[in-house]
TIZADREN-14023 format. One record per atom (N, C-alpha, C, O): x, y, z. Coordinates in steps of 0.02 Angstrom, whole numbers, plus 32768, in hexadecimal, padded with zeros to 4 digits. Example, Ala and Ser with C-alpha at 12.3 -4.5 7.8 and 13.67 -1.06 7.14 Angstrom:
82947EE48186/82677F1F8186/82947F5B8186/82C87F5A81A7/82827F908162/82AC7FCB8165/82858002818A/829E80398192/
This chain:
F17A46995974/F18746C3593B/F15E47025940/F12247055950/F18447335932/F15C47795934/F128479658F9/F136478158C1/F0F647BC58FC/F0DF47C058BD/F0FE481358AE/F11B483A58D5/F0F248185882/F10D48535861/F0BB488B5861/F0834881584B/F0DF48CB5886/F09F48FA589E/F0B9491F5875/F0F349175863/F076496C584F/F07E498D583B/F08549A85881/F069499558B5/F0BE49EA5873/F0A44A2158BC/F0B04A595899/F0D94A66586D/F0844A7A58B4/F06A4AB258A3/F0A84AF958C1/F0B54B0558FC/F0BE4B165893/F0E34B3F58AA/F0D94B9258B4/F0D24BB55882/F0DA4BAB58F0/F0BA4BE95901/F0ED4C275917/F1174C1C5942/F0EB4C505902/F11C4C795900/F1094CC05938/F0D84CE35944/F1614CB95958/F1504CCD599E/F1574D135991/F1854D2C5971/F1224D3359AF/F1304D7659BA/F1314D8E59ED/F10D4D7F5A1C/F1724DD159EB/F17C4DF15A22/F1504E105A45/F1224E195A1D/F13D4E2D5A84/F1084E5C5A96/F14C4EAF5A83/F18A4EB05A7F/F1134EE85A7C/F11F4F205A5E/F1134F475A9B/F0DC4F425AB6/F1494F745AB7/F13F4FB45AD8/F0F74FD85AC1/F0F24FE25A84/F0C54FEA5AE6/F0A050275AC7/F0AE50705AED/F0B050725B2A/F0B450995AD2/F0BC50D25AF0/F08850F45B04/F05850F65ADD/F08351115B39/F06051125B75/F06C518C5B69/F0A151AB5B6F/F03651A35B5D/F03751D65B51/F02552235B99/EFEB52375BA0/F056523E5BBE/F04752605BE5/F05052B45BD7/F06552D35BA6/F03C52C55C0D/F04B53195C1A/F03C53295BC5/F011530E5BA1/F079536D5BAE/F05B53945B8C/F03453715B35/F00653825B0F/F06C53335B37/F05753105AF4/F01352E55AF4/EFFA52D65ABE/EFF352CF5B39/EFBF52A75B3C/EF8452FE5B37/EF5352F55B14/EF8953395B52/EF6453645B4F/EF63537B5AF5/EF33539C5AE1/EF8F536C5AD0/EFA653895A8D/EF7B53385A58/EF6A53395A1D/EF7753165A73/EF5652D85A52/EF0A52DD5A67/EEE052D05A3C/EEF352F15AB0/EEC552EC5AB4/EE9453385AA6/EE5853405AB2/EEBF53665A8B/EE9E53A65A69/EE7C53955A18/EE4553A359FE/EEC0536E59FF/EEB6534859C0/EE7B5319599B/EE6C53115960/EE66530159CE/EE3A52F059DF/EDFE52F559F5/EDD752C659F1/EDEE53315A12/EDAC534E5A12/EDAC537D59C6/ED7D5382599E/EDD7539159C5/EDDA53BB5979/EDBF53845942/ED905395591E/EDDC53425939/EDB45312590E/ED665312590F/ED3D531B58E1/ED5C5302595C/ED1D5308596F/ECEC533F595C/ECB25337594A/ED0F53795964/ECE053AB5941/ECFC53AB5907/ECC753BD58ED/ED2A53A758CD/ED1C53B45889/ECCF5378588F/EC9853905884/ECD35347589A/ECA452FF588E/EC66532E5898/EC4A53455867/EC50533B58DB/EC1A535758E9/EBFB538D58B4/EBC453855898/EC2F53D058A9/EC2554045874/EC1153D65830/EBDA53E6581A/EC2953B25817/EC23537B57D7/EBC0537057E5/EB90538757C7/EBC553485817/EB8853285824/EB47536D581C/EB1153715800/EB6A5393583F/EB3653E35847/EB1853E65804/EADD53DE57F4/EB6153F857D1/EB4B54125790/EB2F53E25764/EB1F53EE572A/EB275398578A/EB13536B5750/EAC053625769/EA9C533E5746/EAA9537F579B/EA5E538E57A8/EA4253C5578E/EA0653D35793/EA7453EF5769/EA5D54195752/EA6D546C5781/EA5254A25775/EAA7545C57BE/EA95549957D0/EA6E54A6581C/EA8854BE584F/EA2A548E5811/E9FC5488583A/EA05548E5883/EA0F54545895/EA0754BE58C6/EA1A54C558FA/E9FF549A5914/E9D8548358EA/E9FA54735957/E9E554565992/EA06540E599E/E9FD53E359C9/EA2A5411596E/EA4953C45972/EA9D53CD598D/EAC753A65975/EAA853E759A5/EAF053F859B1/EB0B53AE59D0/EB36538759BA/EAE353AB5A08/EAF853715A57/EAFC532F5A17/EB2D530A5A14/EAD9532C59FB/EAC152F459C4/EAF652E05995/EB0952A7598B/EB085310597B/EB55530A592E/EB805310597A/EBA552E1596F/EB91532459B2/EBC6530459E1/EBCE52C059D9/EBF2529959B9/EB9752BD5A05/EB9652745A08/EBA5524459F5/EBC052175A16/EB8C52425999/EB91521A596D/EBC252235945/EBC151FD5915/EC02525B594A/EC3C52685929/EC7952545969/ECB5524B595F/EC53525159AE/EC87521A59D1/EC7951DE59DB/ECA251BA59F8/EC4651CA59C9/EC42518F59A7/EC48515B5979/EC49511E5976/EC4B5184595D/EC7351875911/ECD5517B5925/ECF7514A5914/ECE951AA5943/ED31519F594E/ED4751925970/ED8251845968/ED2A518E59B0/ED42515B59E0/ED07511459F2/ECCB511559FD/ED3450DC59F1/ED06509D59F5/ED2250785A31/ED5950825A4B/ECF4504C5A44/ED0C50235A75/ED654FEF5A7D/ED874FD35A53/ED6A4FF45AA4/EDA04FBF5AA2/ED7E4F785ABB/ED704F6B5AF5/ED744F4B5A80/ED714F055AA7/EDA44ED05ADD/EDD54EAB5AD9/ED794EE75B0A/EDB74EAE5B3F/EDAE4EA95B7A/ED844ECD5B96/EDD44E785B9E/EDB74E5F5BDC/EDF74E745C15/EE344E705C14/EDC84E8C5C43/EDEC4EA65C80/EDED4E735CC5/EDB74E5E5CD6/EE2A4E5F5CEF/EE1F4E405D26/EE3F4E745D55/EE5D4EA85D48/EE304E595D8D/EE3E4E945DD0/EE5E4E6C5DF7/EE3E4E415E16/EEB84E745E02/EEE24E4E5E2E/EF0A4E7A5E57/EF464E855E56/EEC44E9B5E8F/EEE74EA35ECD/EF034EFE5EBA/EEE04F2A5ED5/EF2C4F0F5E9C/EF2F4F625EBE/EF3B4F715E4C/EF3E4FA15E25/EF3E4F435E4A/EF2F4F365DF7/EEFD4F2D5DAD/EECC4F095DB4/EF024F3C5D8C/EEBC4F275D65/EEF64F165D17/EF214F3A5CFE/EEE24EDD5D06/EF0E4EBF5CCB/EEBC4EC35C84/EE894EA15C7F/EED34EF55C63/EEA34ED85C1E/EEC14EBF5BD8/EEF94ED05BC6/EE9D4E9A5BB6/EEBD4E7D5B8E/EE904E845B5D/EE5F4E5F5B5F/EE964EB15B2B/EE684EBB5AF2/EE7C4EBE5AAC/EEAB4EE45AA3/EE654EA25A78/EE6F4EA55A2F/EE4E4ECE5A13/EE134ED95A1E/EE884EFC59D2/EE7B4F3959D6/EE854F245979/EEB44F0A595C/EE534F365967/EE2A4F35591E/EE5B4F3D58F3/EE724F0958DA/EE754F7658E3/EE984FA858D5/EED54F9058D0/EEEC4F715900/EEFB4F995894/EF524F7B58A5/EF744FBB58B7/EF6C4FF15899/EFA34FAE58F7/EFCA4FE6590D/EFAF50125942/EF8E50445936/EFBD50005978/EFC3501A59AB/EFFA505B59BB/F031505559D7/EFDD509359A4/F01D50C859A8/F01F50E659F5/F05650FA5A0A/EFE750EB5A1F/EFF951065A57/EFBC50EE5A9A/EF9950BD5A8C/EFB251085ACF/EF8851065AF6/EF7951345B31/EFA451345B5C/EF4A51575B3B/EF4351925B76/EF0B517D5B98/EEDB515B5B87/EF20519E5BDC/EEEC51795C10/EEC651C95C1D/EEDE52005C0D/EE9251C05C37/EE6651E75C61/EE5351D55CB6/EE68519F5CCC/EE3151FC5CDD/EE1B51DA5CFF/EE05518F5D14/EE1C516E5D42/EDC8517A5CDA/EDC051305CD4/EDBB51335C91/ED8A51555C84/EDD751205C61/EDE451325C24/EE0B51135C03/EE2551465BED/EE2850EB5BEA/EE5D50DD5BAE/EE5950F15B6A/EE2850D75B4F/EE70510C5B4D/EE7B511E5AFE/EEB251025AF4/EEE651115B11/EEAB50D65ACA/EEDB50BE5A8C/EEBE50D05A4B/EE8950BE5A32/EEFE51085A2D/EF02512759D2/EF1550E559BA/EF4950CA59CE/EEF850D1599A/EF2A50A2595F/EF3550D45920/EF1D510C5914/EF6C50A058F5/EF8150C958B4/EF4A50BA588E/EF5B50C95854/EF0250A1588C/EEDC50A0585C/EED4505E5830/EF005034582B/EE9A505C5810/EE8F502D57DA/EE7550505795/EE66508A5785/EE7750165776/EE6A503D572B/EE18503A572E/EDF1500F5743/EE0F507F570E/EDC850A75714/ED94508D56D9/ED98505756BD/ED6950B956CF/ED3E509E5686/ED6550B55657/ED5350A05620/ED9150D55655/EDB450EE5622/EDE950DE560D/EE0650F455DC/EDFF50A55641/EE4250895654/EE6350D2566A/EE9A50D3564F/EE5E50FC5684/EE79513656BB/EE91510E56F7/EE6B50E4570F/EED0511A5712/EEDF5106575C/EEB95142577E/EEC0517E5773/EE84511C57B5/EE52513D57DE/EE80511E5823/EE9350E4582A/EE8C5154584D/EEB751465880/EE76514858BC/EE46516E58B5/EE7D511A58F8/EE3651155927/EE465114596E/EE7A50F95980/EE2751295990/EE2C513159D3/EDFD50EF59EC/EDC850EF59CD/EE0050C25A11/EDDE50A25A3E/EDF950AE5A7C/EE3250C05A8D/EDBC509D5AA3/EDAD50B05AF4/ED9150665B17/ED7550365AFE/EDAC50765B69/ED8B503C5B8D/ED7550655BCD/ED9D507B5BF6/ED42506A5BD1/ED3650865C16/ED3E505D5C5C/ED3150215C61/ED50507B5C84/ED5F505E5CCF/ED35505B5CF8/ED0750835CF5/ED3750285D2F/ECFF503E5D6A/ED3A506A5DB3/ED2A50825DE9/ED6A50655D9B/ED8B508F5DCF/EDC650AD5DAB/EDDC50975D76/EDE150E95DD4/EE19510B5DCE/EE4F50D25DCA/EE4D509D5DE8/EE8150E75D9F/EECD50CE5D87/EF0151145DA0/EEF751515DA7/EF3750EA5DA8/EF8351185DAD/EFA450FF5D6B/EFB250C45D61/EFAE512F5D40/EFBE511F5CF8/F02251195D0D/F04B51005CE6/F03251365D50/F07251315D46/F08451025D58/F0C151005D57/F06650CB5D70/F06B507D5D82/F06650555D4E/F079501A5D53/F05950625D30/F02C50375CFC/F05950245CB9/F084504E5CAF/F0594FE85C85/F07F4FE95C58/F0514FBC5C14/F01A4FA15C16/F0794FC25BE8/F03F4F905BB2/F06E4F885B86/F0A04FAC5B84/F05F4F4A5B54/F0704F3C5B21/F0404F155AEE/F0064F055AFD/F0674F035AA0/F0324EE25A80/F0514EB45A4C/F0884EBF5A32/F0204E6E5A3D/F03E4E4E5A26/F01F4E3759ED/EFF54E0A59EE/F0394E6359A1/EFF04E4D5971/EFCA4E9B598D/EFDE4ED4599A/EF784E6A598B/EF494EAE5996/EF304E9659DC/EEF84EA759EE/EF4F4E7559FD/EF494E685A49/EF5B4EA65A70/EF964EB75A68/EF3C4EC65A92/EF624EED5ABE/EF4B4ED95B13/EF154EDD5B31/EF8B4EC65B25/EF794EE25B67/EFAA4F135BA6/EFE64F1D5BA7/EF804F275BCD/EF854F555BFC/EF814F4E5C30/EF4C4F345C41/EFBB4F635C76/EF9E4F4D5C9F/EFA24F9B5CBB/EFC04FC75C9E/EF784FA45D03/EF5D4FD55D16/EF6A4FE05D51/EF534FB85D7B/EF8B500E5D64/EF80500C5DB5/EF5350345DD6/EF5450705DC7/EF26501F5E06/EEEC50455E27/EF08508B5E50/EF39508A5E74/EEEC50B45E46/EEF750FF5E62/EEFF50ED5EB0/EED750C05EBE/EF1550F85ED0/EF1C50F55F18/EED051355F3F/EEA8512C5F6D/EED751585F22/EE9E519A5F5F/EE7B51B35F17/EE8751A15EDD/EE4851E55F34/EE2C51FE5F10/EE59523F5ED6/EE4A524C5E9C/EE9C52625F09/EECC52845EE3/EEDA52815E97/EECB52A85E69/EEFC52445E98/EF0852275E69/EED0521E5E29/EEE452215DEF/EE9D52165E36/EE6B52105E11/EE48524C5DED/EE2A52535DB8/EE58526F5E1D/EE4752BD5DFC/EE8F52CC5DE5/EE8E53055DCF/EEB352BD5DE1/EEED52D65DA9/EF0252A65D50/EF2452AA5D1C/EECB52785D75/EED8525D5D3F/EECF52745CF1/EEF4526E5CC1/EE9B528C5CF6/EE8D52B85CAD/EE4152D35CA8/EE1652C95CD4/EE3752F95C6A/EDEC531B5C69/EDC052F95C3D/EDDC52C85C23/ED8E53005C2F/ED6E52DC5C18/ED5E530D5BB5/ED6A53475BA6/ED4652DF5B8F/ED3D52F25B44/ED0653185B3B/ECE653055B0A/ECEC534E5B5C/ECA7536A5B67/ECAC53A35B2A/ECD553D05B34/EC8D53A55AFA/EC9953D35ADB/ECB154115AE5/ECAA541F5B21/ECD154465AC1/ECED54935AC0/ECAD54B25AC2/EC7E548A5AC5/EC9E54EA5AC2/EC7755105AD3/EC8E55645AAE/EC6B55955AB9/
């Protein structure tokens, strides 16, 4: 005779395309984005009062402030790199690569104000990627990515510039 099991029922979800951001619209997101960075920084300036010598300092801590880590774990299979990271934030709206770099924008969480605060997290690399190999999706706030390794040094220098402040 059988016994009678509760079972637990789990509801399947699809994995989600993420869109993968190049050429002029990944340069138009990532302008957007240092511009956050310095309103943040200018904010931070005037909330010391003003006071010169701290410039490198309100950088810092206003890209710190807006861009955060991506938690997640990376394996290395061969001309590949697969990461798989959970991303805080509900909504994964896009992702741009750099050199060794990942940015994923999400659409944000609710703020102290309940404001949708939209966020950039980052995963840094120990090597160059070919972003045109490469594909990702997400399931929930799972994201993963897989990566394909840059072949030469070429490639690596085209990949993108780095967030160094305007001047």
């Amino acid at each position: 005779m059988r016994r009678a099991t509760a079972s637990r029922t789990r509801a399947i979800q699809t994995p989600n395309k993420v869109k993968f951001l190049a050429g002029d619209e990944l340069a138009a997101c990532l302008a957007d984005l240092r511009q956050s960075i310095a309103r943040r920084a200018y904010e931070l300036y005037e909330m010391r009062g003003g006071a010169p010598g701290h410039e490198s300092e309100d950088w810092a801590r206003a890209e710190a402030e807006i861009m955060r880590p991506l938690p997640a774990n990376i394996t290395d299979s061969g001309g590949y790199f697969t990461l798989r990271g959970f991303v805080p934030e509900p909504g994964i709206s896009q992702i741009g690569f750099e050199a060794r770099r990942i940015l994923v924008w999400t659409e944000g969480a609710a703020g102290l104000a309940t404001a949708v605060v939209p966020g950039v997290l980052t995963f840094e690399l120990s090597q160059a990627i070919d972003p045109s190999g490469s594909s990702a999706d997400s399931v929930g706030q799972i994201l993963t990515i897989r990566l394909a390794k840059a072949a030469n040094r070429e490639k690596e220098d085209l990949a993108g510039e780095s967030l160094a402040p305007l001047n």
